[in-house]
N, C-alpha and C positions, 0 to 999 in steps of 0.2 A: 883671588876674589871670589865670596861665596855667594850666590842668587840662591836666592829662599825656591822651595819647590812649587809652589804654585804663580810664582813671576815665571820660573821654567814652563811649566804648564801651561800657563795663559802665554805663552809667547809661539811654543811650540805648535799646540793647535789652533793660534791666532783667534783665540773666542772673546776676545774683549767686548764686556758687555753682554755674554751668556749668561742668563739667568741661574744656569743649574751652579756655575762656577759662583754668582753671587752667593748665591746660599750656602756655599760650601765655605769659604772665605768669611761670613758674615753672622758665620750659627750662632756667636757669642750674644751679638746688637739684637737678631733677631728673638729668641726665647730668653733671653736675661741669664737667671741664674739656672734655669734647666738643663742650661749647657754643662753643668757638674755632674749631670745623671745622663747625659745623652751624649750625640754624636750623628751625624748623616753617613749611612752606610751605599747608598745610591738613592738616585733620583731615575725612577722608568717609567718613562709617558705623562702621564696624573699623579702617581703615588711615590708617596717619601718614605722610605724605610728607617727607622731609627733605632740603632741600640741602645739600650736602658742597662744599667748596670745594675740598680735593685727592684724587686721584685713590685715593692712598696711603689715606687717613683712607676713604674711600667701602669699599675692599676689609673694612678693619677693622672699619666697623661693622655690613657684610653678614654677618661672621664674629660678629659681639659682639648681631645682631637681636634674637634671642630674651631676651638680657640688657637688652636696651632695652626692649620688651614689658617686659619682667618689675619694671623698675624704671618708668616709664611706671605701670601699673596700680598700683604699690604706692604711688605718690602718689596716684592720686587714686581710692581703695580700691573698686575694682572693674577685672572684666575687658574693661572695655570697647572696647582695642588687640589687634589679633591680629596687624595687618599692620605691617612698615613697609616701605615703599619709598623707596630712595633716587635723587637726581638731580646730576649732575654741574655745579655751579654753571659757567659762562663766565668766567673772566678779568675781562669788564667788570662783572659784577653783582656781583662779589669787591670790585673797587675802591671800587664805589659804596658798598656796605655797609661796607668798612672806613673811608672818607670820611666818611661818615654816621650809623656806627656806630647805626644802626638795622636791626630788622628788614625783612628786603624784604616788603612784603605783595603777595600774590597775590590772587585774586579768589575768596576763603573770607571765609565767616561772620566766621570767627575774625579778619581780618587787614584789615578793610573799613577802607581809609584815606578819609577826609573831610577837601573840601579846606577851605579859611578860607570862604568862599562858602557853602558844605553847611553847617558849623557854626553860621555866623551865620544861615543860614536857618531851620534845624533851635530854633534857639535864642531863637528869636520865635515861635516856635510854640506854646501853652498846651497844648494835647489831648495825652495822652501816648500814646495809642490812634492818633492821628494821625501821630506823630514816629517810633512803631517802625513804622506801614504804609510810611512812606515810608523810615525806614531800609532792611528788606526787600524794596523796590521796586526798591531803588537795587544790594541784594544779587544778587537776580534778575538784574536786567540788564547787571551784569558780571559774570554765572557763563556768558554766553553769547557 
């Protein structure tokens, strides 16, 4: 039986109804078709960090920020985005991603990939108090 990784994720750190998980889950509904040139790399505190795959589309949405904020908050009905920053994705992380057509996760809350190993371990584990200390463990020590 395969559970998609973000039903893992939201199950594991019991965030249902986390805004930053909404957005991550939702980047398609919320910027339309910008979703071909971007991606949510972390959400920390205010600001949203986004990779831009061309150079061209990175100019546009520095131009279009504040419309992003602005649609950003109006999904998930509060101000809680002020910033966005963007980053110019490399050529190979392009590939990968388009290869993969996965999210790249970086080393945010929001994007904590678990490998077959983590999950099966994770997954034998009864205490649920247990399973998030060590999700957040595991958060911790790849924000460093």
């Amino acid at each position: 039986m395969a559970i998609q990784l973000k039903e893992l994720i939201s199950n594991l750190l019991n965030v249902h109804g986390d805004w930053h998980i909404s957005i991550l889950e939702n980047w398609d509904q919320i910027v339309g078709y910008l979703s071909k040139y971007t991606y949510v790399c972390s959400i920390k505190n205010d600001t949203i960090f986004l990779g831009v795959f061309e150079s061209v589309w990175m100019q546009e949405l520095f131009l279009m920020s504040d419309n992003l904020i602005d649609s950003i908050n109006d999904f998930i009905g509060s101000e809680k985005i002020k910033h966005v920053r963007l980053k110019l994705m490399p050529k190979r992380v392009q590939r990968k991603m388009k290869e993969k057509a996965v999210t790249v996760c970086y080393k945010s809350r929001l994007a904590l990939r678990l490998t077959d190993t983590q999950e099966l371990a994770l997954s034998t584990i009864k205490d649920e108090e247990l399973k998030k200390f060590l999700v957040n463990f595991l958060e911790r020590s790849l924000q460093n």
